[in-house]
PLY file of the C-alpha trace (Angstrom):
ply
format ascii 1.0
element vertex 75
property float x
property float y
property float z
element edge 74
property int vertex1
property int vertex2
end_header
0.00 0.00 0.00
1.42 3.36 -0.67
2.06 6.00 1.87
-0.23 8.99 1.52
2.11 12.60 1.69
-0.17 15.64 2.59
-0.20 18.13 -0.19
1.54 21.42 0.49
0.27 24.51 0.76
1.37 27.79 -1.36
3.30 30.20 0.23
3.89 33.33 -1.25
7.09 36.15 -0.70
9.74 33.59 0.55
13.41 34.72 -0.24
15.02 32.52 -1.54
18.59 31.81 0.31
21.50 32.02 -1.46
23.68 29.41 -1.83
27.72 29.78 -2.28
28.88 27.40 -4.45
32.73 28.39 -4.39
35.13 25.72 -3.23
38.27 27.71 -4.21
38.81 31.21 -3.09
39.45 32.37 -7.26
38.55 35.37 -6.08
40.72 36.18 -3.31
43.70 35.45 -5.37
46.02 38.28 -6.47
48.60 38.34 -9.02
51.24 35.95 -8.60
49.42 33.70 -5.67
49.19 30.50 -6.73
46.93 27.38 -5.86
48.31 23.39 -5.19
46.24 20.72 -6.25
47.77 17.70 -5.19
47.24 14.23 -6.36
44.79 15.42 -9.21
44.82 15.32 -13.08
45.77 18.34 -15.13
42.06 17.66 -17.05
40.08 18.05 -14.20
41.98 21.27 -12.87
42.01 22.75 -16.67
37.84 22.50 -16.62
37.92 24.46 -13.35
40.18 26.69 -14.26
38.16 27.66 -17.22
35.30 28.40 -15.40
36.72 30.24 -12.89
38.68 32.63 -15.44
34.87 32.79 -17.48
33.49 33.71 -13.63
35.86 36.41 -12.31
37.59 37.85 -15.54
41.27 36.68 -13.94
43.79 35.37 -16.21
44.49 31.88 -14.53
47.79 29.43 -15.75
48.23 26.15 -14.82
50.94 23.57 -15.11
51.23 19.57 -14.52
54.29 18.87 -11.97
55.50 15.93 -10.24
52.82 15.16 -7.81
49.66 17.26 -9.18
48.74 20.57 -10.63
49.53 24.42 -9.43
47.33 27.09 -10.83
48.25 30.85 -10.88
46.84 34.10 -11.37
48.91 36.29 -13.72
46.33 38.65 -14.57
0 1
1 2
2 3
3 4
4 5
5 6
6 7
7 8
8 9
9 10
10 11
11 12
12 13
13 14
14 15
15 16
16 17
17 18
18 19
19 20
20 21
21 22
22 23
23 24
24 25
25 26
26 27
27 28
28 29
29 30
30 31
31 32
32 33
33 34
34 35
35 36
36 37
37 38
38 39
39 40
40 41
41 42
42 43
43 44
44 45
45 46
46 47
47 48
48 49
49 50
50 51
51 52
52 53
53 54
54 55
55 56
56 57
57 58
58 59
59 60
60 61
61 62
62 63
63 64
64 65
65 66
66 67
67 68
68 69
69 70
70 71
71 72
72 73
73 74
C-alpha cells in the first residue's frame, strides 16, 4: 500500500537563500598567488580553471608537476 504525503500549501514572498557554491577562493587570489592541487589530473583542474577565469575575468595558468597541478593568477 502506498504511503499517503499531505499536499503542500502555497506560500507566497519567501526569499530565496543564497547558496555559495565556491570551493576555491578564485577570487581572493592576487597576481602571482598561486593554488596546489595535489594528487589530481591536469584535465580536471584545466575545466575548473576555465570556469573560474569565465566567472571572475582573472587570467588563470596552470601547469602539470610531479605530484599534481599548481594554478596561478597572472592577470
Amino acid at each position: 500500500m502506498r504511503q499517503r504525503y499531505p499536499i503542500p500549501k502555497i506560500e507566497r514572498d519567501i526569499q530565496l537563500p543564497r547558496v555559495n557554491r565556491q570551493l576555491y577562493p578564485w577570487s581572493e587570489m592576487k597576481v602571482g598567488d598561486s593554488l596546489w592541487f595535489p594528487n589530481r589530473c591536469h584535465w580536471d583542474i584545466n575545466v575548473m580553471r576555465w570556469k573560474a577565469q569565465q566567472r571572475t575575468g582573472f587570467k588563470l595558468s596552470q601547469r602539470k608537476l610531479k605530484n599534481g597541478v599548481r594554478v596561478w593568477r597572472v592577470g
